[in-house]
C-alpha positions in Angstrom: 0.0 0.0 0.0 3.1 2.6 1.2 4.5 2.1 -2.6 1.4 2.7 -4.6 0.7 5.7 -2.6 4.6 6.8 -3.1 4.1 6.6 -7.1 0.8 8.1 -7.2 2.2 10.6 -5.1 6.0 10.8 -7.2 2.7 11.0 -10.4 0.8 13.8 -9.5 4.0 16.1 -8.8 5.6 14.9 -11.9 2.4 16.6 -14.0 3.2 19.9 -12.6 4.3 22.7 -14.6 7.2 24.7 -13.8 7.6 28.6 -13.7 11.2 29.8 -13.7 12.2 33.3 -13.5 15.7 34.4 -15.2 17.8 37.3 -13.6 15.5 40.0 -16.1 12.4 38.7 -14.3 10.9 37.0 -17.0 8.7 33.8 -16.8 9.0 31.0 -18.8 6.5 28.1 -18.0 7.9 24.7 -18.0 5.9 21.4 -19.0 6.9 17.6 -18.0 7.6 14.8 -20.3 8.1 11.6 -19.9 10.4 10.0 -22.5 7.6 8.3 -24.5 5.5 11.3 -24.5 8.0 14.1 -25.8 5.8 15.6 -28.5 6.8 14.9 -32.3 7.4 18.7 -32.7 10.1 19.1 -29.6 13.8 20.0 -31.5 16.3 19.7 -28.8 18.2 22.7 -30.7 15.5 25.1 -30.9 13.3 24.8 -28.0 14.3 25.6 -24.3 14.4 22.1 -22.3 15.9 20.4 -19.4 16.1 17.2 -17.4 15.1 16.5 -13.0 14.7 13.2 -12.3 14.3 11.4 -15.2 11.4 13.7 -16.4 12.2 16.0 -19.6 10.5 19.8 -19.1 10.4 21.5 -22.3 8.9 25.6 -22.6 5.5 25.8 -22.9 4.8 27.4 -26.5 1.2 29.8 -26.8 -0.9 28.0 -29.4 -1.9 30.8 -32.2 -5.4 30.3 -31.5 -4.4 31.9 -27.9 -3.1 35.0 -29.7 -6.3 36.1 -31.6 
């Protein structure tokens, strides 16, 4: 029982978003991946990314619908 609770737990946190603020104060939002789940459109030279704990955050991009 203490090790299903622990990965549901070790779950829900992992589909968190991240904010982080650079030195200029602006914030970039941060969502997780898992390795199978990186979307087809992710390009590891363009977009901003990074790796904690085995879970791959890449930015959060504003559909264009969004903008209108």
């Amino acid at each position: 029982m203490h090790i299903v609770f622990l990965v549901l737990k070790q779950f829900a946190t992992m589909n968190k978003p991240i904010k982080l603020t650079s030195s200029d104060g602006i914030t970039t939002k941060f969502k997780p991946y898992t390795v199978g789940n990186i979307p087809p459109g992710f390009d590891k030279n363009k977009d901003k990314y990074f790796n904690k704990n085995g879970i791959t955050y890449i930015e959060e991009k504003i559909h264009w619908s969004q903008m209108i």
